[in-house]
Gaussian input, Z-matrix of N, CA and C with variables (Angstrom, degrees):
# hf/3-21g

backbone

0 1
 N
 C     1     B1
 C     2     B2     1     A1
 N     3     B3     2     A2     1     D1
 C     4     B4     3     A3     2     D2
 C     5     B5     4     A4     3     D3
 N     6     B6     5     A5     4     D4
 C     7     B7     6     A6     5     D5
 C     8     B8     7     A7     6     D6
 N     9     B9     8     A8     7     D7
 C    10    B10     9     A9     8     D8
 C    11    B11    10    A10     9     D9
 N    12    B12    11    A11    10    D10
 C    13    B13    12    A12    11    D11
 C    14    B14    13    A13    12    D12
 N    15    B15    14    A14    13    D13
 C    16    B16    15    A15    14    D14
 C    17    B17    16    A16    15    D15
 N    18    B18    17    A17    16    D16
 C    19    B19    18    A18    17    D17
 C    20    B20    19    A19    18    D18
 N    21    B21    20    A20    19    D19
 C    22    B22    21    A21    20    D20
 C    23    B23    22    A22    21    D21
 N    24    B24    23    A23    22    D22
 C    25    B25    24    A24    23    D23
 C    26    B26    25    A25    24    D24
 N    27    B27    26    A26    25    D25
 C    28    B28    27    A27    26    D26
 C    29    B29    28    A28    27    D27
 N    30    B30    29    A29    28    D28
 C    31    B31    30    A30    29    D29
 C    32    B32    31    A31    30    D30
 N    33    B33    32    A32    31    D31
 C    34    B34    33    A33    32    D32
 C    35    B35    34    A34    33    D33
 N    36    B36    35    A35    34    D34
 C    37    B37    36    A36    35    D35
 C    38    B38    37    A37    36    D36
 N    39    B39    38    A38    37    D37
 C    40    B40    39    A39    38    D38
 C    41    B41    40    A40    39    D39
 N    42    B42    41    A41    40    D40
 C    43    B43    42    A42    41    D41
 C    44    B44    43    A43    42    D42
 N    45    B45    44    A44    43    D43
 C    46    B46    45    A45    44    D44
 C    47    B47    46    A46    45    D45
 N    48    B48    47    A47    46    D46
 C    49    B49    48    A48    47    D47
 C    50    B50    49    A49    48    D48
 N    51    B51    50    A50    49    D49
 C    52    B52    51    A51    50    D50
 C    53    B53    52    A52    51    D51
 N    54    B54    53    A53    52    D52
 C    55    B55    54    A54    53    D53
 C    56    B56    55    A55    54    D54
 N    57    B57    56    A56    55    D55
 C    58    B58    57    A57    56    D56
 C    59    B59    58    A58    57    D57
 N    60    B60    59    A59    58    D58
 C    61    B61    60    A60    59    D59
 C    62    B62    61    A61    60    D60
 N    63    B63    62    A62    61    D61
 C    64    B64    63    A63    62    D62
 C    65    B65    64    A64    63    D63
 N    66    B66    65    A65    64    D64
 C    67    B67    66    A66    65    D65
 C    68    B68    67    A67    66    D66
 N    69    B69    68    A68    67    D67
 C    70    B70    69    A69    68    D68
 C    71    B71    70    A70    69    D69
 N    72    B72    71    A71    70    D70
 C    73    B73    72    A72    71    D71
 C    74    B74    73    A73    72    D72
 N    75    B75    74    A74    73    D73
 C    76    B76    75    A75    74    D74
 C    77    B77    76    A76    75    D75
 N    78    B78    77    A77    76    D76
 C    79    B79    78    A78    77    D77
 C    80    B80    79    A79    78    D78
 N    81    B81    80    A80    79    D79
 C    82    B82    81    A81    80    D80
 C    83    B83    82    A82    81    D81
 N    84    B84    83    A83    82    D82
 C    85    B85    84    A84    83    D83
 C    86    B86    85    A85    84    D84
 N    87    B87    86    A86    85    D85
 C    88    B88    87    A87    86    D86
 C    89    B89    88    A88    87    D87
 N    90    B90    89    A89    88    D88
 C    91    B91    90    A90    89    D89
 C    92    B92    91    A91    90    D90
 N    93    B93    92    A92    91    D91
 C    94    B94    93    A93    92    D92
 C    95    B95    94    A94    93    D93
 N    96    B96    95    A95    94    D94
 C    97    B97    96    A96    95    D95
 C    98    B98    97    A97    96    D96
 N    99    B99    98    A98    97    D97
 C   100   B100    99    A99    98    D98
 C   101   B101   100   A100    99    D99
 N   102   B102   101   A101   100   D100
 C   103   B103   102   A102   101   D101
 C   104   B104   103   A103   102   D102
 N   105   B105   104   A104   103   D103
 C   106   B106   105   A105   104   D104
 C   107   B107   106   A106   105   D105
 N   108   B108   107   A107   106   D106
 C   109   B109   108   A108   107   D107
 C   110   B110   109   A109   108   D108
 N   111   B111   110   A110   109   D109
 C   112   B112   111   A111   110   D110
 C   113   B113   112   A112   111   D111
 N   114   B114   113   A113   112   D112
 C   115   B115   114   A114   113   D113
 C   116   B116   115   A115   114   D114
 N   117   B117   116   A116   115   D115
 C   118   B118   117   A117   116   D116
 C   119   B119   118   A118   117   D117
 N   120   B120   119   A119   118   D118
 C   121   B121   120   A120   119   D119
 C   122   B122   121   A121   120   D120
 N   123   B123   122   A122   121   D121
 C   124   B124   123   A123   122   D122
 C   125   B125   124   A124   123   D123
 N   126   B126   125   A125   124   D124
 C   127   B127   126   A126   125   D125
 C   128   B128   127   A127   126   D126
 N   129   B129   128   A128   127   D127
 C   130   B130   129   A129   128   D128
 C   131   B131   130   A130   129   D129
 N   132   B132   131   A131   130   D130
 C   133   B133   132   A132   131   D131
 C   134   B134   133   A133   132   D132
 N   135   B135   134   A134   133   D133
 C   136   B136   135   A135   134   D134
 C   137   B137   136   A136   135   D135
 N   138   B138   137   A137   136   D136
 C   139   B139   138   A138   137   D137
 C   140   B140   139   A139   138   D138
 N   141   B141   140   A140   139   D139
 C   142   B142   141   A141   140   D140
 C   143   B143   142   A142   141   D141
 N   144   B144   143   A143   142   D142
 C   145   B145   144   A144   143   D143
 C   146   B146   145   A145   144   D144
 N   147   B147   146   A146   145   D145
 C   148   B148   147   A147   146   D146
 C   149   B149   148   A148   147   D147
 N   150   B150   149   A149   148   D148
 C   151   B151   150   A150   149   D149
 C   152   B152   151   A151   150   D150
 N   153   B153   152   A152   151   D151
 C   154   B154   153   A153   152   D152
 C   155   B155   154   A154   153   D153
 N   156   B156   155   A155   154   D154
 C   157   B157   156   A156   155   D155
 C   158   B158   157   A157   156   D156
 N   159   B159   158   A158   157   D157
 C   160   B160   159   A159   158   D158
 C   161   B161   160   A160   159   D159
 N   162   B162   161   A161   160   D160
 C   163   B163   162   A162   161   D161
 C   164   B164   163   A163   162   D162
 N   165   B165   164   A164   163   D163
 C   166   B166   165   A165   164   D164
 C   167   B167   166   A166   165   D165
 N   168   B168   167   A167   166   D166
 C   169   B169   168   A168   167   D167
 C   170   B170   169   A169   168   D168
 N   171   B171   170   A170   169   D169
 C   172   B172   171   A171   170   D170
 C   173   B173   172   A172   171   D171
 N   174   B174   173   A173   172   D172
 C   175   B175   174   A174   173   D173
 C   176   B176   175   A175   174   D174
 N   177   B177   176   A176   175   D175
 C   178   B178   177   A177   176   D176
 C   179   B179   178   A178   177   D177
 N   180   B180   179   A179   178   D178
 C   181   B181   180   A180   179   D179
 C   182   B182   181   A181   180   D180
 N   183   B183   182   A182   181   D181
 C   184   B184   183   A183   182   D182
 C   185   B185   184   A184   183   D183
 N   186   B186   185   A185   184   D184
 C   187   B187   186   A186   185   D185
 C   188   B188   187   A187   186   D186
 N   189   B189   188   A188   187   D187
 C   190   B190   189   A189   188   D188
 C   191   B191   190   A190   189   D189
 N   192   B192   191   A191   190   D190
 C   193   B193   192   A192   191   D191
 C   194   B194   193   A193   192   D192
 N   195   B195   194   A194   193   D193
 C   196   B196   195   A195   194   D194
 C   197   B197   196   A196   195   D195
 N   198   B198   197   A197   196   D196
 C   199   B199   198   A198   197   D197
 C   200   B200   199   A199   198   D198
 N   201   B201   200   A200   199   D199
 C   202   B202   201   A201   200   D200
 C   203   B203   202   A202   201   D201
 N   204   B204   203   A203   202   D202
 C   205   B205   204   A204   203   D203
 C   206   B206   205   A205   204   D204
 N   207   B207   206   A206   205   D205
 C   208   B208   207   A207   206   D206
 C   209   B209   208   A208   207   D207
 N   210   B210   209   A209   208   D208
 C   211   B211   210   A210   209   D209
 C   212   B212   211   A211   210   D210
 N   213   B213   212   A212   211   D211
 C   214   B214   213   A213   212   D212
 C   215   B215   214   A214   213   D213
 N   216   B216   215   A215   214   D214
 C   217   B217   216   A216   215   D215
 C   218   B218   217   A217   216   D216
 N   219   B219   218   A218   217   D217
 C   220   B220   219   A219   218   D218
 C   221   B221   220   A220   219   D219
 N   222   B222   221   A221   220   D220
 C   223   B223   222   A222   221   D221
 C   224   B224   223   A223   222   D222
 N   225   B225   224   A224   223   D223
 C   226   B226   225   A225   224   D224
 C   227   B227   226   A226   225   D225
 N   228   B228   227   A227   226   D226
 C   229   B229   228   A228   227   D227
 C   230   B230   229   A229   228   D228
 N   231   B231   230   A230   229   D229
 C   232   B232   231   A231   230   D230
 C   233   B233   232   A232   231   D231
 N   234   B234   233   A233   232   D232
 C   235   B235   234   A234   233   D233
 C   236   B236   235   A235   234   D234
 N   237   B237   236   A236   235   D235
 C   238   B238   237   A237   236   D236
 C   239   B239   238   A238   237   D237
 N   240   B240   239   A239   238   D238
 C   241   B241   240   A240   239   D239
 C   242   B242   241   A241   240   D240
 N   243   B243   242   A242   241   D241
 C   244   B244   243   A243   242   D242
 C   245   B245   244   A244   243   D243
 N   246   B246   245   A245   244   D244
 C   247   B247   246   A246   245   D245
 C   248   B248   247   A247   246   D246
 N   249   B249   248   A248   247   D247
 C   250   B250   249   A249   248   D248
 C   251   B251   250   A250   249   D249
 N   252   B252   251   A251   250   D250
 C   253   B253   252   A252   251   D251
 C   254   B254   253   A253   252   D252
 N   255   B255   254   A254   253   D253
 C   256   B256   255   A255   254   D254
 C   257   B257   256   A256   255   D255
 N   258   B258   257   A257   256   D256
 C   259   B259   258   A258   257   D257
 C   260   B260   259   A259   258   D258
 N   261   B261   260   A260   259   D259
 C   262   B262   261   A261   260   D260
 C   263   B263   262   A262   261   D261
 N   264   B264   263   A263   262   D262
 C   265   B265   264   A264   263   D263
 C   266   B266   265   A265   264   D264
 N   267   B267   266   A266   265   D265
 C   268   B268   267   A267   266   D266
 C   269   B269   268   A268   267   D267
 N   270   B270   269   A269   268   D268
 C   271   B271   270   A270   269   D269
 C   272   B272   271   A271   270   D270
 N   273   B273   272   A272   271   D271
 C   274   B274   273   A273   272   D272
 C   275   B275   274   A274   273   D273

   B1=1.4549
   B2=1.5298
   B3=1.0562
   B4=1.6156
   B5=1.5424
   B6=1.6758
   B7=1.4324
   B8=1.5333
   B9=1.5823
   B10=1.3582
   B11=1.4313
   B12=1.8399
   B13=1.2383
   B14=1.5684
   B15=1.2404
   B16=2.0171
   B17=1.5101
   B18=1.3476
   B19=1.9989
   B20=0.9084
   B21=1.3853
   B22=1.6857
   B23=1.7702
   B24=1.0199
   B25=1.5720
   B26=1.4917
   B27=1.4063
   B28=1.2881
   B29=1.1986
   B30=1.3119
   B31=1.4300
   B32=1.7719
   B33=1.6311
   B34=1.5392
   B35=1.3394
   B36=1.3497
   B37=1.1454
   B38=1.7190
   B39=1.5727
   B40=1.8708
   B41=1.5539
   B42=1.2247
   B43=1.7455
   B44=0.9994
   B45=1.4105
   B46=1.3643
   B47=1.8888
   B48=1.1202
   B49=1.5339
   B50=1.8472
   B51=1.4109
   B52=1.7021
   B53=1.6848
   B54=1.4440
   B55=1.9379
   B56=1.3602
   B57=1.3888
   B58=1.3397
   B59=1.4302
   B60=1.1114
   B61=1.6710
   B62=1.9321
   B63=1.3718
   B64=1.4189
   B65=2.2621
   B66=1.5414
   B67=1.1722
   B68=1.5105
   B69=1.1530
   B70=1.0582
   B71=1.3613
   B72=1.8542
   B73=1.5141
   B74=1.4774
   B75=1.5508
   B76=1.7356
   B77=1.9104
   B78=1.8176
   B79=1.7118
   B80=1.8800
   B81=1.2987
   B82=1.4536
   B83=1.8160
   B84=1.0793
   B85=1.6158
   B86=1.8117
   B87=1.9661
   B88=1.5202
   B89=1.2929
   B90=1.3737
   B91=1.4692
   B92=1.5994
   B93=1.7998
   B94=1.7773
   B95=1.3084
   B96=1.4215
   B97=1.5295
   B98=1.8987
   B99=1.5153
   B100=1.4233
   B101=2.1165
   B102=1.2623
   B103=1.4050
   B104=1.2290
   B105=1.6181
   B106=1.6020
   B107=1.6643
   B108=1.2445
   B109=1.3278
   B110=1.6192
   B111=1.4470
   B112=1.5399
   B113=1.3214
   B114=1.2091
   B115=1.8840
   B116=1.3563
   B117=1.5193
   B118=1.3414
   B119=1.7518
   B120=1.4412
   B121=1.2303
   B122=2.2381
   B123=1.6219
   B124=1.7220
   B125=1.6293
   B126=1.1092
   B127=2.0935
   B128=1.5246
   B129=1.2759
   B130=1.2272
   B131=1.7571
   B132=1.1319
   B133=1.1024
   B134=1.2109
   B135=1.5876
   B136=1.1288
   B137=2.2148
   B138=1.0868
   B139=1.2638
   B140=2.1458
   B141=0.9116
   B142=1.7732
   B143=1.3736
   B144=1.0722
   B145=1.5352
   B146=1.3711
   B147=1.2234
   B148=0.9143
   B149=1.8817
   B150=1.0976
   B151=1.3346
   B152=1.4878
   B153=1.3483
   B154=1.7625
   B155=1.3743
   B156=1.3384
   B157=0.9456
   B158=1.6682
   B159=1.6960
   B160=1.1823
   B161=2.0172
   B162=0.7947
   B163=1.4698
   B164=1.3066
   B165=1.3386
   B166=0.8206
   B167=1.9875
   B168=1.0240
   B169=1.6195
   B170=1.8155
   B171=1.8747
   B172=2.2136
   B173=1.1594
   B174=1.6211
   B175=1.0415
   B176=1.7198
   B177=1.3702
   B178=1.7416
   B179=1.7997
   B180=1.3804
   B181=1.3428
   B182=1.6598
   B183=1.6080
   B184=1.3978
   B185=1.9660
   B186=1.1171
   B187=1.4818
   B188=1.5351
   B189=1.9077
   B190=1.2496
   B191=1.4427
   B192=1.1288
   B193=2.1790
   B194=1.4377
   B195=1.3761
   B196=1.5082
   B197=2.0644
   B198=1.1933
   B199=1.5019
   B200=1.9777
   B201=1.1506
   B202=1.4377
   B203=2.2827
   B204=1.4467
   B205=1.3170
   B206=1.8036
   B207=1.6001
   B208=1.7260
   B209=1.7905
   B210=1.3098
   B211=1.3984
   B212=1.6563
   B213=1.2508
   B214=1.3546
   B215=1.8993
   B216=1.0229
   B217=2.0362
   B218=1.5668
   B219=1.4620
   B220=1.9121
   B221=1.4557
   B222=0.9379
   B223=2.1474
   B224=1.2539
   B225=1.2098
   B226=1.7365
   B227=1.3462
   B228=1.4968
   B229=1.6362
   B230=1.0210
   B231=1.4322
   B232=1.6137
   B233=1.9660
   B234=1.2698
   B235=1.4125
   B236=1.4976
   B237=1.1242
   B238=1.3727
   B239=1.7701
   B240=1.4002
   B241=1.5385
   B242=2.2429
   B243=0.9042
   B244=2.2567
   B245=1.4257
   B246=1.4328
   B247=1.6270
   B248=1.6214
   B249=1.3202
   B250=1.6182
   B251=1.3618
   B252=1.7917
   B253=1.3766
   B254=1.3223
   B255=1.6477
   B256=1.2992
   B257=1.9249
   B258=1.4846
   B259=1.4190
   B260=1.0844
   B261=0.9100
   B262=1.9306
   B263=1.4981
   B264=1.2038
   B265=1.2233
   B266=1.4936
   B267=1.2489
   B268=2.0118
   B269=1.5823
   B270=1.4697
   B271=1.4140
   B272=1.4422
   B273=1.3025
   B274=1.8099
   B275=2.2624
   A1=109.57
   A2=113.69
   A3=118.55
   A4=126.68
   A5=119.88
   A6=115.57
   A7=91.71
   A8=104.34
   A9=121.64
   A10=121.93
   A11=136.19
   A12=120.35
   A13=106.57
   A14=95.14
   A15=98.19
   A16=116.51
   A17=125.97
   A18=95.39
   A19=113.56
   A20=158.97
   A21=154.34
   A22=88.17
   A23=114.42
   A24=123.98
   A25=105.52
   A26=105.88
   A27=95.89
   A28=130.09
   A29=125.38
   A30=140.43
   A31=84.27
   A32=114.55
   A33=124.13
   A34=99.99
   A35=124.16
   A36=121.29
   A37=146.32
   A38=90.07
   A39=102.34
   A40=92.70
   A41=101.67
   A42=106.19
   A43=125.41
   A44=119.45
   A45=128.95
   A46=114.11
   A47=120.19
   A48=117.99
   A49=93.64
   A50=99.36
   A51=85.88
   A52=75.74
   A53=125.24
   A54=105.56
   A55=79.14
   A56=102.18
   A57=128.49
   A58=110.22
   A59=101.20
   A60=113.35
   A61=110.82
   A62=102.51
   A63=136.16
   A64=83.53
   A65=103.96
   A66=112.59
   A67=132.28
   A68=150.53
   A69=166.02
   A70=126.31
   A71=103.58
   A72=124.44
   A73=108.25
   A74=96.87
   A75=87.83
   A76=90.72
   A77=121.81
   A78=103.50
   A79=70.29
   A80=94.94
   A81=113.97
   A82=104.29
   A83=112.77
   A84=101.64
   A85=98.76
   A86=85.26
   A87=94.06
   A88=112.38
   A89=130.12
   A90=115.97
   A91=93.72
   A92=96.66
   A93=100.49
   A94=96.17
   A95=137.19
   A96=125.49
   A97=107.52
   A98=102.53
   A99=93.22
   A100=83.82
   A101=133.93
   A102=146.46
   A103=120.74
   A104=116.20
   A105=128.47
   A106=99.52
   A107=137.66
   A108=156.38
   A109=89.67
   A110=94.99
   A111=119.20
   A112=125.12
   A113=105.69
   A114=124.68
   A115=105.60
   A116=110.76
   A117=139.92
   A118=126.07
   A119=119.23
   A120=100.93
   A121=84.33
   A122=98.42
   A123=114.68
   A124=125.73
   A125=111.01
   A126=103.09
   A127=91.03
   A128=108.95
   A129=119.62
   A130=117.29
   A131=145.37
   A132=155.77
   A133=146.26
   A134=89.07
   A135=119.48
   A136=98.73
   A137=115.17
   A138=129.31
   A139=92.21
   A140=101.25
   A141=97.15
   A142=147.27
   A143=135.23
   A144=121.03
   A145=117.30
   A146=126.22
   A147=138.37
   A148=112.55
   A149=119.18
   A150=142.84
   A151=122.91
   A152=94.80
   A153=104.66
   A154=78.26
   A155=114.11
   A156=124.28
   A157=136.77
   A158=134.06
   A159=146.10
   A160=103.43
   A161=119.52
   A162=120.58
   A163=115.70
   A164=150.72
   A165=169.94
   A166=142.94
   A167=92.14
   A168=112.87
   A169=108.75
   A170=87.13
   A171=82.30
   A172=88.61
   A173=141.67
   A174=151.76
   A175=113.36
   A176=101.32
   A177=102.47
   A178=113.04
   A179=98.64
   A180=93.27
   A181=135.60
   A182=103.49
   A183=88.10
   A184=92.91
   A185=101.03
   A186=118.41
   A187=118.01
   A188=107.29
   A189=110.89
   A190=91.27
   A191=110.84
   A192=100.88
   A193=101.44
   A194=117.34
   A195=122.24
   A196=95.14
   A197=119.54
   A198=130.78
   A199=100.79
   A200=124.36
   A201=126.15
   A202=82.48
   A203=90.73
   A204=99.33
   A205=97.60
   A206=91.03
   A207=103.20
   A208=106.63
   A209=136.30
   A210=98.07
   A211=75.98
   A212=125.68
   A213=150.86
   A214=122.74
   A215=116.18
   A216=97.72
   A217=111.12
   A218=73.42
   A219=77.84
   A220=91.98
   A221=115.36
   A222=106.53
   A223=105.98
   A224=109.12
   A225=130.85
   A226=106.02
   A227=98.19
   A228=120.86
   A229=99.42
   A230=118.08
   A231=142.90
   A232=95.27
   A233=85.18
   A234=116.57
   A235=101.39
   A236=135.11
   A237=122.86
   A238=130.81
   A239=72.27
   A240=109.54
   A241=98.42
   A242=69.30
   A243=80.40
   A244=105.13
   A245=122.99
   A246=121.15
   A247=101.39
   A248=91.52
   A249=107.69
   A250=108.95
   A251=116.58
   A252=119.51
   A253=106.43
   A254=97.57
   A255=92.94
   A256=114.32
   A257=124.13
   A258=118.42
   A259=137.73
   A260=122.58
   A261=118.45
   A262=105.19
   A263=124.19
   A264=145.01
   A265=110.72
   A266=95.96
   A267=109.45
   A268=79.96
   A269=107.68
   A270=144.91
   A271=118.74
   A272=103.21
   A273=133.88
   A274=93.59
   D1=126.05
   D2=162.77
   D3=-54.89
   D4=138.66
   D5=-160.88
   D6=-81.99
   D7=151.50
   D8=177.35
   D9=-86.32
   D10=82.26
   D11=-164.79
   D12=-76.18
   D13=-178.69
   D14=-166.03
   D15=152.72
   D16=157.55
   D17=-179.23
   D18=-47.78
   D19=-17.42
   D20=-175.19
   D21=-56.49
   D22=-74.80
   D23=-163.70
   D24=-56.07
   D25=-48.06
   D26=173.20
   D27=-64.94
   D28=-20.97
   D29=-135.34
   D30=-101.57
   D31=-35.21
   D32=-178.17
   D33=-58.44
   D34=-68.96
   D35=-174.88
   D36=-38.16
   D37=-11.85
   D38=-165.54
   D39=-89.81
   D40=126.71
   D41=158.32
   D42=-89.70
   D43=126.46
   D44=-163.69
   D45=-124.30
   D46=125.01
   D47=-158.39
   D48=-123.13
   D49=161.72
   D50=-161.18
   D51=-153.99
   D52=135.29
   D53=174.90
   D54=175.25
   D55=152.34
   D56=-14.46
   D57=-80.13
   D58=125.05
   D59=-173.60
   D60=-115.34
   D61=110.59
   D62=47.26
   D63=-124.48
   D64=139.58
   D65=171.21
   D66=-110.62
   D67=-173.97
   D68=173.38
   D69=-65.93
   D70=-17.70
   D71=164.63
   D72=121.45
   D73=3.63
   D74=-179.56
   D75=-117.35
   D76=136.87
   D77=-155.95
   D78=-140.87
   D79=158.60
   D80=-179.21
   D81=-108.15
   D82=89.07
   D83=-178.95
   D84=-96.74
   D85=138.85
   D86=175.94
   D87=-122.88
   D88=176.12
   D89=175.16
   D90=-176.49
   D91=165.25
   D92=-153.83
   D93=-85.27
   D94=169.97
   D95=-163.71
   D96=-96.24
   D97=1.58
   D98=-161.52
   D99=-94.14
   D100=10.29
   D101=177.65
   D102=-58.35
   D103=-19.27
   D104=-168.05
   D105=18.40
   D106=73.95
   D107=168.57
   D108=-103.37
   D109=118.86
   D110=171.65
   D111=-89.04
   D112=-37.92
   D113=179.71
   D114=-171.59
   D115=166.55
   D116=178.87
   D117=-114.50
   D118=104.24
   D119=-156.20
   D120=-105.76
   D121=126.56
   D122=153.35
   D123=-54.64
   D124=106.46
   D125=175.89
   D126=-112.64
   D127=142.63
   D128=153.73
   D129=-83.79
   D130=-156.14
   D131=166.57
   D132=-49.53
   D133=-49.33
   D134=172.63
   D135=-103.69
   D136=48.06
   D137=151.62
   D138=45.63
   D139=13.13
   D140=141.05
   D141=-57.82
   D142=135.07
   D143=167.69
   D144=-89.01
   D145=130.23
   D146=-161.79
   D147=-127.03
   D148=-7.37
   D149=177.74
   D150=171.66
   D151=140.41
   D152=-174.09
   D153=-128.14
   D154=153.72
   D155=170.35
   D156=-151.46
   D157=57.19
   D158=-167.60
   D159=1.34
   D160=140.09
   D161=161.15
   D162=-118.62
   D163=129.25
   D164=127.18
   D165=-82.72
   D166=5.15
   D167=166.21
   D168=-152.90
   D169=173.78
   D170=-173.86
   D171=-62.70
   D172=-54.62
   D173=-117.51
   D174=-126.35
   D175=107.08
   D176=-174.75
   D177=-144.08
   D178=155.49
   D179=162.54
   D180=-119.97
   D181=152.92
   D182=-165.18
   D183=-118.91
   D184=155.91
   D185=175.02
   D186=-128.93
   D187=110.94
   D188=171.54
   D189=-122.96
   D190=78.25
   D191=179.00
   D192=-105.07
   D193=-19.29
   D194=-172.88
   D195=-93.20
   D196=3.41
   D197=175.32
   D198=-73.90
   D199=179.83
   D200=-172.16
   D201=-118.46
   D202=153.14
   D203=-175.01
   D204=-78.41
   D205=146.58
   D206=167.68
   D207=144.54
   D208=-150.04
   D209=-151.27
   D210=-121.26
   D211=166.03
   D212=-158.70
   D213=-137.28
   D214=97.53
   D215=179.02
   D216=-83.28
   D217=165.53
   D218=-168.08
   D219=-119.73
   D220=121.44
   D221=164.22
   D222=-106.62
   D223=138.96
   D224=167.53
   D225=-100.60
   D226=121.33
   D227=168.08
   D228=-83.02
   D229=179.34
   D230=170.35
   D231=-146.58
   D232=164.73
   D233=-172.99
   D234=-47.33
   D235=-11.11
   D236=170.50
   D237=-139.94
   D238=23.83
   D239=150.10
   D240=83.92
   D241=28.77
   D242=176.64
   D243=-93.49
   D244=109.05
   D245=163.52
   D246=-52.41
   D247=131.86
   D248=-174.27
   D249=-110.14
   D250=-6.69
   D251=-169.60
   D252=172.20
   D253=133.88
   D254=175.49
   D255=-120.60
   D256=144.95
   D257=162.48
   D258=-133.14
   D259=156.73
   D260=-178.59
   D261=-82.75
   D262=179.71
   D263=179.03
   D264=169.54
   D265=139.10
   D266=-169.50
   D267=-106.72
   D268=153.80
   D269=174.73
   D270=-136.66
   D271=84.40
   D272=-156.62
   D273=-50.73

């Protein structure tokens, strides 16, 4: 069978860098430029938002240090608003 491209395939392709992970609440998220990643939305645990955050370069920083320690997801939007990825990150 032939592979099916589509955001799935694409969505494989974006490199996404997250460090220092697990941190102190301040995290360096990176990502490859061809990702069209629009923003980054923070959940805590209990499926809160806890930061949204516009993106506008590969390379940004995010700050949850004033957040309570324990592990956090991050979803990556794209330009038309589709989570393209999701990650954990602990906040020591």
């Amino acid at each position: 069978a032939s592979p099916i491209y589509g955001i799935e395939g694409n969505a494989e392709s974006i490199m996404i860098n997250i460090y220092p992970n697990p941190s102190s609440g301040i995290f360096t998220v990176e990502f490859s430029e061809n990702s069209n990643i629009s923003y980054i939305e923070i959940m805590n645990t209990l499926g809160e938002t806890v930061n949204k955050t516009r993106i506008s370069d590969v390379k940004s920083a995010i700050n949850i240090s004033e957040e309570k320690s324990g592990i956090y997801l991050i979803k990556f939007y794209d330009v038309d608003n589709n989570v393209v990825r999701v990650r954990k990150i602990l906040k020591d």
